[in-house]
Residue frames relative to the residue before (quaternion, step in Angstrom):
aa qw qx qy qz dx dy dz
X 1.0000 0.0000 0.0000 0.0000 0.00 0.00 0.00
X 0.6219 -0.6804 0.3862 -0.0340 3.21 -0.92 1.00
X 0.3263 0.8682 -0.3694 -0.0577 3.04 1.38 -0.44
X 0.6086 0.5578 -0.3578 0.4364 3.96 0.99 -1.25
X 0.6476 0.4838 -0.4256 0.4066 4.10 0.45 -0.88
X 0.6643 0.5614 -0.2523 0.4242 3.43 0.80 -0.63
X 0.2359 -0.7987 0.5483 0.0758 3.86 0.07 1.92
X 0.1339 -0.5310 0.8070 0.2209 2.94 -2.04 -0.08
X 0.0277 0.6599 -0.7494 0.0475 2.72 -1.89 1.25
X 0.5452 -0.5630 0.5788 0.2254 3.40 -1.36 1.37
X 0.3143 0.5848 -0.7460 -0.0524 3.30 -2.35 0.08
X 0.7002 -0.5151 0.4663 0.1640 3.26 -1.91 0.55
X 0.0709 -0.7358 0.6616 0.1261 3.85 -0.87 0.55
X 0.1714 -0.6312 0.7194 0.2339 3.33 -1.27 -0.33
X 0.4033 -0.7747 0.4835 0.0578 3.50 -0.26 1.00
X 0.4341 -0.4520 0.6480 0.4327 3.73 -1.14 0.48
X 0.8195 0.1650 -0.2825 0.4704 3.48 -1.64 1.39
X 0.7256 -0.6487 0.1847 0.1361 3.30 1.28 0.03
X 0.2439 0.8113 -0.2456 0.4712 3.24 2.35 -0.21
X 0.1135 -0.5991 0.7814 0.1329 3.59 -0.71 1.21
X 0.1968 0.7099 -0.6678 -0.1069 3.30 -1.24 0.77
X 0.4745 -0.6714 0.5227 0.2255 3.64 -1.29 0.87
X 0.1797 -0.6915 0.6984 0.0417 3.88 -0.74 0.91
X 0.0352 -0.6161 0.7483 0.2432 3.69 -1.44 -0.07
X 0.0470 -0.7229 0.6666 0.1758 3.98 -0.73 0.59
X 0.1546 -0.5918 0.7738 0.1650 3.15 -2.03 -0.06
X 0.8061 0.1596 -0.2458 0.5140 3.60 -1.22 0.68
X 0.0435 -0.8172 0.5642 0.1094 3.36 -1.45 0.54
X 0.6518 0.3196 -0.4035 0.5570 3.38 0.93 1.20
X 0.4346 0.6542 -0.4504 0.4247 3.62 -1.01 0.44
X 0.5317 -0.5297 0.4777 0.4566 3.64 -1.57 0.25
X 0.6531 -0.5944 0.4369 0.1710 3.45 -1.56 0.78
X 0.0565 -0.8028 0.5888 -0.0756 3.71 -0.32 1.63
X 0.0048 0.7590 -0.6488 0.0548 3.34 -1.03 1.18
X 0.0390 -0.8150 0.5759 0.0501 3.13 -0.56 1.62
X 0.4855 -0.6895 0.5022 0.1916 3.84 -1.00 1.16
X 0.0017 -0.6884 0.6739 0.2682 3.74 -0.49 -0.10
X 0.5885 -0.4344 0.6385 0.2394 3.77 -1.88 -0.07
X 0.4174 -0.6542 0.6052 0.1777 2.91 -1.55 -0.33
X 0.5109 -0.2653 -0.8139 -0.0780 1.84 -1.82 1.90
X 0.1377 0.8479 -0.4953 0.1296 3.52 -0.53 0.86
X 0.0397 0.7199 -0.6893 -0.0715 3.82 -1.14 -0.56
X 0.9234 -0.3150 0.0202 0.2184 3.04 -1.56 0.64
X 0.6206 0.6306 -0.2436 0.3973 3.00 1.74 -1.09
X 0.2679 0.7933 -0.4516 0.3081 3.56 1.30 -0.14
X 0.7113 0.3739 -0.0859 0.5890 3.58 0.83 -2.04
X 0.2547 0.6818 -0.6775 0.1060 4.01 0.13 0.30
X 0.6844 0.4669 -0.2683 0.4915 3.75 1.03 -1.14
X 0.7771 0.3896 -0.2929 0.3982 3.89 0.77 -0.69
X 0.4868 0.5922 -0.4902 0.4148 3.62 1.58 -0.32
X 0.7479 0.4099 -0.2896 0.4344 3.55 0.02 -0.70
X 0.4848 0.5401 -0.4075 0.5542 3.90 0.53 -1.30
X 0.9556 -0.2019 -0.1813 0.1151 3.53 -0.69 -0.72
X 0.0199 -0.7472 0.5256 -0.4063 3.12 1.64 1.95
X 0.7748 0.4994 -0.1524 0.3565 3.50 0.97 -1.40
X 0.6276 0.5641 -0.2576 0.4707 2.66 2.11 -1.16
X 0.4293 -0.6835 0.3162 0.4985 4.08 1.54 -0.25
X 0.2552 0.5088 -0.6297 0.5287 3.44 0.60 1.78
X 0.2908 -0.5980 0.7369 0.1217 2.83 -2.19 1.34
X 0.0787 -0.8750 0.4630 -0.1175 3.43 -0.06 1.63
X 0.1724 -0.9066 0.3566 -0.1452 3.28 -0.65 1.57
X 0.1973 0.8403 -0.5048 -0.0105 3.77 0.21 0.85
X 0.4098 -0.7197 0.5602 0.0189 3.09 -1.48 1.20
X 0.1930 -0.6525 0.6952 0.2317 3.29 -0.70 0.81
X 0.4606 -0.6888 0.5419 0.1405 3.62 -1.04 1.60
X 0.4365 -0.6793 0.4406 0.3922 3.79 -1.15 0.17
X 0.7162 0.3361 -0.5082 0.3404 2.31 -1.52 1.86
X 0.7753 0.3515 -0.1205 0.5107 2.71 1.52 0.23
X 0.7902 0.1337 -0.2381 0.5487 3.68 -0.69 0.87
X 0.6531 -0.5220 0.0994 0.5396 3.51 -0.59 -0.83
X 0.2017 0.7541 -0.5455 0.3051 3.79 0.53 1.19
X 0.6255 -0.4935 0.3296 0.5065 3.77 -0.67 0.36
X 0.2638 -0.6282 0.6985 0.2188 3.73 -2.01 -0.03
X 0.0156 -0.8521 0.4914 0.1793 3.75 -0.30 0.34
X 0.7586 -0.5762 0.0724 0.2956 3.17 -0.29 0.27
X 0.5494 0.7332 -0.1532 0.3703 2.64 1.82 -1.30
X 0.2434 -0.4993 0.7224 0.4119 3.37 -1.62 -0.38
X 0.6758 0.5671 -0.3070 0.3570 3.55 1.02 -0.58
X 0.6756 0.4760 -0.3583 0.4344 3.53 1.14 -0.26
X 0.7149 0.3501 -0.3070 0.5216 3.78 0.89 0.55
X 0.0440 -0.5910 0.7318 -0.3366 3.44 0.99 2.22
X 0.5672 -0.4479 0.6422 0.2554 3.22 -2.16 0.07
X 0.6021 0.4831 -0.4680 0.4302 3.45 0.95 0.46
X 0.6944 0.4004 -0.3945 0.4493 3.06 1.36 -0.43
X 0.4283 0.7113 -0.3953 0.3929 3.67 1.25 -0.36
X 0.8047 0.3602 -0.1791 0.4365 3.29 0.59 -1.28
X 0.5820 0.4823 -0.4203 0.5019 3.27 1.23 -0.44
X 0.4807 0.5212 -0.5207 0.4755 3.87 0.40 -0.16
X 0.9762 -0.1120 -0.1838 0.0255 3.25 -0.09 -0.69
X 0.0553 -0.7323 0.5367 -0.4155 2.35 1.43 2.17
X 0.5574 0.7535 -0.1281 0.3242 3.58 1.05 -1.67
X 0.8195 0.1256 -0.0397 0.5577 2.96 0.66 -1.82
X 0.4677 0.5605 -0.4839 0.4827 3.65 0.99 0.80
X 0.6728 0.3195 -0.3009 0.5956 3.70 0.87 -0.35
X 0.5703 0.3744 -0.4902 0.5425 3.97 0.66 -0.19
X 0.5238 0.3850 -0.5193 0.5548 4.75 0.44 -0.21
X 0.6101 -0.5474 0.5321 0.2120 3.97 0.28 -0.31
X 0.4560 0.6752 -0.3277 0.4783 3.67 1.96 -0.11
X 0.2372 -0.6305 0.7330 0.0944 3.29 -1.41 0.38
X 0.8008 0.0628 -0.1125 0.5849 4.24 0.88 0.05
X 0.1316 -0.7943 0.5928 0.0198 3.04 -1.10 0.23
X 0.0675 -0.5916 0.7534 0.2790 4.08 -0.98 -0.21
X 0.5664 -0.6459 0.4953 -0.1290 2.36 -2.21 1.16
X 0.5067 0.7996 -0.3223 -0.0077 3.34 0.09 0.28
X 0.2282 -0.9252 0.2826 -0.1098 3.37 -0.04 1.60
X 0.3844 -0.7277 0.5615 0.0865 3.87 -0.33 1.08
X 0.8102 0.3331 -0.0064 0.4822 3.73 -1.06 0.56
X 0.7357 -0.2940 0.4878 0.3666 2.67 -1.48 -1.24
X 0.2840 0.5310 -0.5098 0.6144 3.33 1.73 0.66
X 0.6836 0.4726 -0.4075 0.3785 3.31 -0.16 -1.16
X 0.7033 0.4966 -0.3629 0.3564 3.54 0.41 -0.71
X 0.6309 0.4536 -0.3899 0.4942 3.52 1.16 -0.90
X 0.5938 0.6103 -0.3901 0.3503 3.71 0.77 -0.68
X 0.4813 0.6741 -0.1993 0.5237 3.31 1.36 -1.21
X 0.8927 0.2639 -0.1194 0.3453 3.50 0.29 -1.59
X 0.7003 0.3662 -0.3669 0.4909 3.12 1.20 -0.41
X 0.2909 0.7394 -0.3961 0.4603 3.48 0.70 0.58
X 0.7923 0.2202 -0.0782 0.5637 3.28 0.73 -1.64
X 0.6890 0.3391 -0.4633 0.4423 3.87 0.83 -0.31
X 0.8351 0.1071 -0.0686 0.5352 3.92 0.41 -0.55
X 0.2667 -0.8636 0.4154 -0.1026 3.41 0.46 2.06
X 0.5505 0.6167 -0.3370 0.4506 3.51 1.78 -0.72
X 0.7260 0.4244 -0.2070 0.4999 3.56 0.98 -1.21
X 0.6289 0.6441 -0.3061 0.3098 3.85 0.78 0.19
X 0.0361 -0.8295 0.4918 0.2625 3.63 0.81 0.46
X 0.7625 -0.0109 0.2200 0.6084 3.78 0.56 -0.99
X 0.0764 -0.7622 0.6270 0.1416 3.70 -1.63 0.58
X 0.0971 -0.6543 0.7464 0.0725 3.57 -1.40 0.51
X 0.1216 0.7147 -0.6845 0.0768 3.19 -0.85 1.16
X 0.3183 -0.6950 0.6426 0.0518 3.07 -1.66 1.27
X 0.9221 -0.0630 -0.1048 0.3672 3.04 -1.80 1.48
X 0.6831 0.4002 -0.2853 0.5403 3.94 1.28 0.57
X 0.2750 -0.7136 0.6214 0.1702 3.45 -0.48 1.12
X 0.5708 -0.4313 0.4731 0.5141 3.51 -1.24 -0.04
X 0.1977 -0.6267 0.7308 0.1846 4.06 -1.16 0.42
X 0.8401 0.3174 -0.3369 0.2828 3.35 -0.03 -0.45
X 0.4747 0.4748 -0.5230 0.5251 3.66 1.27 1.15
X 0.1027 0.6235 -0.7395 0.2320 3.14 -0.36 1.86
X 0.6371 -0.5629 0.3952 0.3481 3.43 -1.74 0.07
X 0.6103 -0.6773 0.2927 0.2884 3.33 -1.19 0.55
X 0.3208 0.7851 -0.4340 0.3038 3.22 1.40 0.78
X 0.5929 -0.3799 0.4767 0.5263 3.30 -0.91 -0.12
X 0.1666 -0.8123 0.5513 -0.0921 3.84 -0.97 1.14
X 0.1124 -0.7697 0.5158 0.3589 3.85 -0.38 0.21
X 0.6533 -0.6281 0.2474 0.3428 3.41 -1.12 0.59
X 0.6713 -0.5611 0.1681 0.4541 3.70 -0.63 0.93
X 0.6412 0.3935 -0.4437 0.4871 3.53 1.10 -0.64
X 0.5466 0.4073 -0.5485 0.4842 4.05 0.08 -0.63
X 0.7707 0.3676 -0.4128 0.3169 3.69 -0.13 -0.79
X 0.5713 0.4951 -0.3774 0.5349 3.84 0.67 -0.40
X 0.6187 0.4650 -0.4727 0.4214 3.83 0.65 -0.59
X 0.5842 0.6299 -0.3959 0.3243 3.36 0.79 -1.75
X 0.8231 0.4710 -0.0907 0.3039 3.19 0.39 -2.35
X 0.8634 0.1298 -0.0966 0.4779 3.58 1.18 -0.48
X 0.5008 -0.5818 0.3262 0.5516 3.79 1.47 0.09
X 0.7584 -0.2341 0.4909 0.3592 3.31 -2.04 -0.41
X 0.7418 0.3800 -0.3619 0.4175 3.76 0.73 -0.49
X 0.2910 0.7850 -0.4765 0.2683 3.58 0.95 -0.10
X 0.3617 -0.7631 0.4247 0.3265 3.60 0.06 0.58
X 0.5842 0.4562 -0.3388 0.5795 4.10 0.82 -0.60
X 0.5585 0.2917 -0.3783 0.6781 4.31 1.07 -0.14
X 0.8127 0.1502 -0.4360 0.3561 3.63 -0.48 0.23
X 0.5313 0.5207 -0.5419 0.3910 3.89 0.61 0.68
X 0.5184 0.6679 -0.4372 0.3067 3.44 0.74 -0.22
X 0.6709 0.4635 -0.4089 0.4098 3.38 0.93 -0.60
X 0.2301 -0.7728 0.5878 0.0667 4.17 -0.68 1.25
X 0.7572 0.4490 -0.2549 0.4001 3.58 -0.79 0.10
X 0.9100 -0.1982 -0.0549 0.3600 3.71 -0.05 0.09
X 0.3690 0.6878 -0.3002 0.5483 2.46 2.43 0.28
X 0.7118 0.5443 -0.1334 0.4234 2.92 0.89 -1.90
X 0.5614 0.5616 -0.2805 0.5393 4.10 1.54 -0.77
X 0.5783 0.5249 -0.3520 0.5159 3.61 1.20 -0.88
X 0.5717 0.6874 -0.2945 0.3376 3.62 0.56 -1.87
X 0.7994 0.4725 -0.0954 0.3586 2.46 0.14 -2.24
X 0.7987 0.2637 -0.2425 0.4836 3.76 0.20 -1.05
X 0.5011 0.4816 -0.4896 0.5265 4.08 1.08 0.80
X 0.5610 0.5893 -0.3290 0.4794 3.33 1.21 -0.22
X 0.7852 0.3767 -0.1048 0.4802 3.22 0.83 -1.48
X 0.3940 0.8038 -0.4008 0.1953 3.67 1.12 -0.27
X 0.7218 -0.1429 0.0863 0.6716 3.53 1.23 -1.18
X 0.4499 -0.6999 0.5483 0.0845 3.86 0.02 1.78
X 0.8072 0.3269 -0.2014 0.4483 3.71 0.04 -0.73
X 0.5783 0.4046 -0.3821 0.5965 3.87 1.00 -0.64
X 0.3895 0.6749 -0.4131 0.4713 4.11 0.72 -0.55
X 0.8514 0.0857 -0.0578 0.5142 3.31 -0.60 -1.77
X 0.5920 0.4696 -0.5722 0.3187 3.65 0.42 0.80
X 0.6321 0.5353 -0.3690 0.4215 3.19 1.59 -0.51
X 0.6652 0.5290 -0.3097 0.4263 3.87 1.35 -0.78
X 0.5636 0.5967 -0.3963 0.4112 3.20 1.46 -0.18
X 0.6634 0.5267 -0.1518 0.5093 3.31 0.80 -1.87
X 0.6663 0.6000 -0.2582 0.3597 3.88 0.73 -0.56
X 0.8283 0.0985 -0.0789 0.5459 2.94 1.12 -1.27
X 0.5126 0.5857 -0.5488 0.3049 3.27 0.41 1.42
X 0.8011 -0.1198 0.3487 0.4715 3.36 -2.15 -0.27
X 0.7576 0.5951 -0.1488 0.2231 3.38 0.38 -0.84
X 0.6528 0.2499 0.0344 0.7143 3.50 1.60 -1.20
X 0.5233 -0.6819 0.4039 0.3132 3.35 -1.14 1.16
X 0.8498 -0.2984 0.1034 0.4221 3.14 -1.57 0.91
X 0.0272 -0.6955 0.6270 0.3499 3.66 -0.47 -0.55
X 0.5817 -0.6785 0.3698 0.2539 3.09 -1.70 0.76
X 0.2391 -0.6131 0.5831 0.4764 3.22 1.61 -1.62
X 0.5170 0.4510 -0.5949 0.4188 3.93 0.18 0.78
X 0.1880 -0.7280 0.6433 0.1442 2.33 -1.85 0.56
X 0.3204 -0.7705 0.2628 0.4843 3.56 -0.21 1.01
X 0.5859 -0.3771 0.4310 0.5733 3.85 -1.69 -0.51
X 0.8478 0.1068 -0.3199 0.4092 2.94 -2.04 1.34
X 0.4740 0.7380 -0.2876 0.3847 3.32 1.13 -0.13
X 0.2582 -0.7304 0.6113 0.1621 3.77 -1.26 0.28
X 0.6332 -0.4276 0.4669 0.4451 3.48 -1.49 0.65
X 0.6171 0.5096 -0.4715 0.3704 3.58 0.31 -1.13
X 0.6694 0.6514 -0.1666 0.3160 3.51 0.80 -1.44
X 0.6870 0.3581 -0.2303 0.5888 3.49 1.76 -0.73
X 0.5749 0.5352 -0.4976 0.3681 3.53 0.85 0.13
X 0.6930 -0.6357 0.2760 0.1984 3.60 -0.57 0.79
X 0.7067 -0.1853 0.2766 0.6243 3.75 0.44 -0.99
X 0.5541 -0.5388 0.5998 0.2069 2.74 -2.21 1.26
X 0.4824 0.7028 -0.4827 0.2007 4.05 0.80 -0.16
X 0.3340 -0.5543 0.6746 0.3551 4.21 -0.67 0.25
X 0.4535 -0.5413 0.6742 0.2160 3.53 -1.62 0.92
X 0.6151 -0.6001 0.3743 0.3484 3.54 -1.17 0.27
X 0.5917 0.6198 -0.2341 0.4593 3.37 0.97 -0.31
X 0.6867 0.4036 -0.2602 0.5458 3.61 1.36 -0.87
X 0.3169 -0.7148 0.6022 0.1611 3.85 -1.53 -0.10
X 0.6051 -0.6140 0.3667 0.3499 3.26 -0.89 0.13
X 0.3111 0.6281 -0.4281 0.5704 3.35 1.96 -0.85
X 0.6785 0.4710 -0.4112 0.3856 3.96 -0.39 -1.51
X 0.7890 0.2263 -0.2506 0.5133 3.33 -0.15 -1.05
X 0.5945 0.4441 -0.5771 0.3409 3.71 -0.30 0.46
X 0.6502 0.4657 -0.2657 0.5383 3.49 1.07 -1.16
X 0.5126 0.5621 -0.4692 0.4485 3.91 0.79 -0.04
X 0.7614 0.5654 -0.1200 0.2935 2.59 0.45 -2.15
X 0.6385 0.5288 -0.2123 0.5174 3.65 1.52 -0.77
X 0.7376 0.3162 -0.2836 0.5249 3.42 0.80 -0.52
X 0.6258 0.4617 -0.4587 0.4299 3.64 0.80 0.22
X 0.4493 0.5008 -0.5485 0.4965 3.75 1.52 -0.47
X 0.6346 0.5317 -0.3967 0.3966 3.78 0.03 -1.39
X 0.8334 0.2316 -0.1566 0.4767 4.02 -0.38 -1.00
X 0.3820 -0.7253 0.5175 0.2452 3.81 0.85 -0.41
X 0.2695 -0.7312 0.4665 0.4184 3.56 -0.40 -0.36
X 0.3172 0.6984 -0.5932 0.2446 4.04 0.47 0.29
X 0.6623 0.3320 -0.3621 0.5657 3.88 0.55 -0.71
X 0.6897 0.4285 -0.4904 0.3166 3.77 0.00 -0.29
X 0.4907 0.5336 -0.3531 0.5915 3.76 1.46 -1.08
X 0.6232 0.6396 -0.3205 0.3159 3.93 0.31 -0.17
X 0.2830 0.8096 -0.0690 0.5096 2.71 2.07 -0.85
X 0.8522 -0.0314 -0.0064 0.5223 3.21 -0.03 -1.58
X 0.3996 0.5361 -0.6162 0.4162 3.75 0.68 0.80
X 0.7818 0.4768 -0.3266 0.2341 3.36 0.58 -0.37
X 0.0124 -0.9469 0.3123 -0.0754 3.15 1.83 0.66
X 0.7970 0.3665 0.0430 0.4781 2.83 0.40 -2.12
X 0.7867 0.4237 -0.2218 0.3903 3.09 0.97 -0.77
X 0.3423 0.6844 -0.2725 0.5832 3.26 1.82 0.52
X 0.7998 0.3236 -0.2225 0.4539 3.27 0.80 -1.00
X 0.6715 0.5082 -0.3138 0.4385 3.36 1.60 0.60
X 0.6492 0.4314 -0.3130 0.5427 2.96 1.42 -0.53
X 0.3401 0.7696 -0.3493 0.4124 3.92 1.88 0.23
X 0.5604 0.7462 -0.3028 0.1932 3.31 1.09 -1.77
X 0.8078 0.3185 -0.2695 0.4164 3.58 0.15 -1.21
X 0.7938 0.2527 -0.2255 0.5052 3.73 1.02 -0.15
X 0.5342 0.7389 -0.3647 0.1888 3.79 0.91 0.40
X 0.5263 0.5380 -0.3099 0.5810 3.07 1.87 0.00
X 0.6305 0.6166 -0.3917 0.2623 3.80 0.96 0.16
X 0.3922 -0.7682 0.3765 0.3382 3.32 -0.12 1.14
X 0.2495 -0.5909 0.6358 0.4294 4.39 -0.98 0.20
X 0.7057 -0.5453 0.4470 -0.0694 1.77 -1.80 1.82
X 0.6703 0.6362 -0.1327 0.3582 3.00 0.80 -2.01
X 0.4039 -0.5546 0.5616 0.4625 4.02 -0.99 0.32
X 0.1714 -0.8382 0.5178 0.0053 3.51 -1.14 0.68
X 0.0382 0.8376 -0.5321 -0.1173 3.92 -0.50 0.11
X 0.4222 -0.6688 0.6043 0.0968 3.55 -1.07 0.75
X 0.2139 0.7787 -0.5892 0.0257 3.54 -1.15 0.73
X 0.0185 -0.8455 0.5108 -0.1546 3.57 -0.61 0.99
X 0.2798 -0.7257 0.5641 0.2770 3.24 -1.16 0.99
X 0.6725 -0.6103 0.3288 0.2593 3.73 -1.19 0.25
X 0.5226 0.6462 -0.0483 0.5541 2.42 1.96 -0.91
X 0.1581 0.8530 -0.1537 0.4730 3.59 1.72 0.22
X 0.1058 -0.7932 0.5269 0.2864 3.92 0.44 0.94
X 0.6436 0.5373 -0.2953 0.4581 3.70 1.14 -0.58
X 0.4303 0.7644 -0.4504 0.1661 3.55 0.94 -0.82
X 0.8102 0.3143 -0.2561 0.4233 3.69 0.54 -0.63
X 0.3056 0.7557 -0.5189 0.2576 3.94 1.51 0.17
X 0.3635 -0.6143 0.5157 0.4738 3.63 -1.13 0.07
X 0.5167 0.5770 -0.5428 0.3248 3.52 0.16 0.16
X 0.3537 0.7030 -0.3401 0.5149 3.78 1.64 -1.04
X 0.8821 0.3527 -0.1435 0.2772 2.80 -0.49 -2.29
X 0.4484 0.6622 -0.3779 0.4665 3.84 1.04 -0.91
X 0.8607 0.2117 -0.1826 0.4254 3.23 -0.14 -1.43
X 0.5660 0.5936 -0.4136 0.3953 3.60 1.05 0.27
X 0.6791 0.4967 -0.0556 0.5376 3.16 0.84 -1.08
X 0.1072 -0.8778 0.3653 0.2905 4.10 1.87 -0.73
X 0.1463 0.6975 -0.6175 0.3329 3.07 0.71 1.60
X 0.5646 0.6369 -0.3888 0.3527 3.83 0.97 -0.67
X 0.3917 -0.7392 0.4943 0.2365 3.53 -0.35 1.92
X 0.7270 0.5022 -0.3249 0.3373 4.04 0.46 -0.87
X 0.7323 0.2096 -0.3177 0.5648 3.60 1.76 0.18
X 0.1372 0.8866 -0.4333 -0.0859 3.40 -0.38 1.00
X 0.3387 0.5991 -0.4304 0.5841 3.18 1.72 1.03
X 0.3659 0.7832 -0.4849 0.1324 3.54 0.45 -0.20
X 0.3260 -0.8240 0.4521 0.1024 3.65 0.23 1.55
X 0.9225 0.1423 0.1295 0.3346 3.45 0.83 -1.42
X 0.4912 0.7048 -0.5116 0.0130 3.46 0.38 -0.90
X 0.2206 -0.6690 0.7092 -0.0280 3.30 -1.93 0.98
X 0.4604 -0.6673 0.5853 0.0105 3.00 -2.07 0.99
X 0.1522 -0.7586 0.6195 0.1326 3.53 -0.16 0.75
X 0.2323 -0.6096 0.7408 0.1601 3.95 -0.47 0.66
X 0.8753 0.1297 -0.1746 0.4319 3.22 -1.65 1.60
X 0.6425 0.6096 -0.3979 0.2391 3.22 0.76 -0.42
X 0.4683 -0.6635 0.5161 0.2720 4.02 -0.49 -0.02
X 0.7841 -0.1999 0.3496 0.4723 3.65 -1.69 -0.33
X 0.7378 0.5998 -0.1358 0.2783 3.29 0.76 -2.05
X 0.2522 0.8003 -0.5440 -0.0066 3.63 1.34 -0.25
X 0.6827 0.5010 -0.4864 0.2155 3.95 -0.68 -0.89
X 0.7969 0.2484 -0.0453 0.5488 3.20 1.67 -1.67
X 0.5135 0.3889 -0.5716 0.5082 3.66 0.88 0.86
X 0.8211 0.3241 -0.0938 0.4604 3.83 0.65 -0.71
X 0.1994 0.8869 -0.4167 -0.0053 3.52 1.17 0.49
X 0.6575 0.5369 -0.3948 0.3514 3.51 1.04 -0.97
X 0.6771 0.4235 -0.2758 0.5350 3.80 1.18 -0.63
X 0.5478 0.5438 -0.4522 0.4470 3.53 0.84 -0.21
X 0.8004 0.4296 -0.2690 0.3202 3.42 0.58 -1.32
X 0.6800 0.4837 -0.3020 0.4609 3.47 1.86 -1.12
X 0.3528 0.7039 -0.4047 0.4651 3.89 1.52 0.12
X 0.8000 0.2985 -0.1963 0.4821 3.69 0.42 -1.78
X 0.7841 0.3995 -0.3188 0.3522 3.89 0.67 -0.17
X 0.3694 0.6115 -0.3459 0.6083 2.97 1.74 0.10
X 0.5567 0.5342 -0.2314 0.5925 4.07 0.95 -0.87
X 0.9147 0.1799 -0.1461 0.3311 3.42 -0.14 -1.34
X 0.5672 0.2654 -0.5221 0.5790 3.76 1.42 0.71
X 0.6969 0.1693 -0.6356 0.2857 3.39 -0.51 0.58
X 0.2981 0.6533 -0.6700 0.1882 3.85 -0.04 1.44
């Protein structure tokens, strides 16, 4: 396989509703791949998986999602529901000229990958999601909502409880965030890998997120190149639409209702590093083990020993021979 002859090159959509979103593809024949990144992140996540499985014959597409890299920011907290998530990338599957697509999604990708799956199963050929079970396949009991339940389970410092607060919080946040871009993505790198102990997700009192991320050091796997090309697309998009994201928590889990009890349909695989602050949740373990009622196609799921948060781009050669191994035996 070939992998170096095999370019990325970037263009622009304009989305139904109007979204400039930016895509980098690799290959231009094959079934349609749409990998999601999370947050904080943007396309560059998949530099190792665009090509790998361009070569592998997949027309393979990452999007920098809105809010993030060089795709629009809207304004809202209200314009980054999972309705609008999923409608992107319904959106940018009918702007590639596709009618399906597989899915495969990192983070809080993973969740959209997850979700649009279950709300519009026709457009979903298959999902691989990394290091994110589905959250919104809970039981049909009466449930508290994901933020009461993340307070309950871990306190007010929980980093996803202390982004919720928007507005002069969020102006504080934001410009501690924005203070030194490159020391940032060395700490989010170095934090959430194979490398540095577990992280917890606190933040201490009086303290900033920056403050809970661990060390200015680069993990061995990353470069300095990486963090410049981060560091540039987070100056460009800022991070206020990605933090937007998780305000929309709760309100997700309402506008979820009429399709959150459907199970994907779609064949599906699961990959995770152990190394994972979630790795040992039962929601983890379910879908490891395919006890998880919302995937009952579940083809694969794998365990990277040592591995961190960072899996595609601390672990790329097994990530990439994992997802193409997955997507020919569909």
């Amino acid at each position: 396989m070939v992998v170096a002859d095999t370019p990325i090159t970037h263009r622009t959509f304009t989305l139904d509703g109007g979204l400039r979103m930016h895509v980098a593809e690799a290959g231009v024949k094959g079934p349609l791949v749409v990998l999601l990144h999370g947050w904080p992140d943007c396309w560059y996540s998949w530099r190792h998986q665009l090509p790998a499985l361009a070569a592998a014959g997949y027309r393979v597409v990452a999007p920098d999602q809105r809010g993030c890299g060089e795709t629009d920011v809207p304004p809202r907290v209200a314009d980054y529901t999972i309705e609008h998530l999923v409608g992107d990338v319904i959106a940018l599957i009918e702007a590639l000229g596709e009618t399906r697509a597989i899915l495969v999604g990192h983070d809080l990708g993973a969740l959209v990958a997850w979700d649009t799956a279950k709300k519009r199963p026709e457009r979903v050929a298959a999902v691989a999601a990394l290091n994110m079970p589905d959250r919104f396949a809970e039981p049909s009991e009466p449930h508290p909502r994901p933020v009461e339940a993340l307070r309950t389970a871990r306190g007010d410092g929980f980093f996803a409880v202390r982004l919720q607060r928007p507005g002069a919080d969020d102006a504080a946040l934001t410009a501690e965030l924005e203070r030194d871009p490159q020391r940032l993505v060395r700490r989010v790198l170095y934090t959430g890998s194979g490398e540095s102990p577990v992280w917890n997700g606190m933040i201490p009192d009086g303290g900033t997120i920056v403050d809970a991320l661990r060390d200015d050091r680069l993990p061995a796997w990353a470069s300095e190149d990486d963090v410049k090309v981060y560091a540039a697309l987070f100056e460009r998009s800022g991070f206020t639409g990605g933090l937007n994201w998780f305000r929309n928590m709760d309100r997700n889990w309402e506008l979820s209702e009429p399709w959150r009890a459907n199970p994907v349909k779609a064949p599906a695989m699961f990959l995770i590093g152990d190394r994972e602050g979630d790795y040992g949740s039962q929601a983890m373990q379910d879908l490891l083990s395919g006890r998880s009622r919302s995937v009952p196609d579940l083809r694969d799921a794998l365990v990277l020993a040592g591995c961190g948060h960072w899996i595609q781009q601390e672990r790329p050669e097994e990530v990439n021979e994992a997802l193409i191994e997955f997507l020919g035996s569909l």
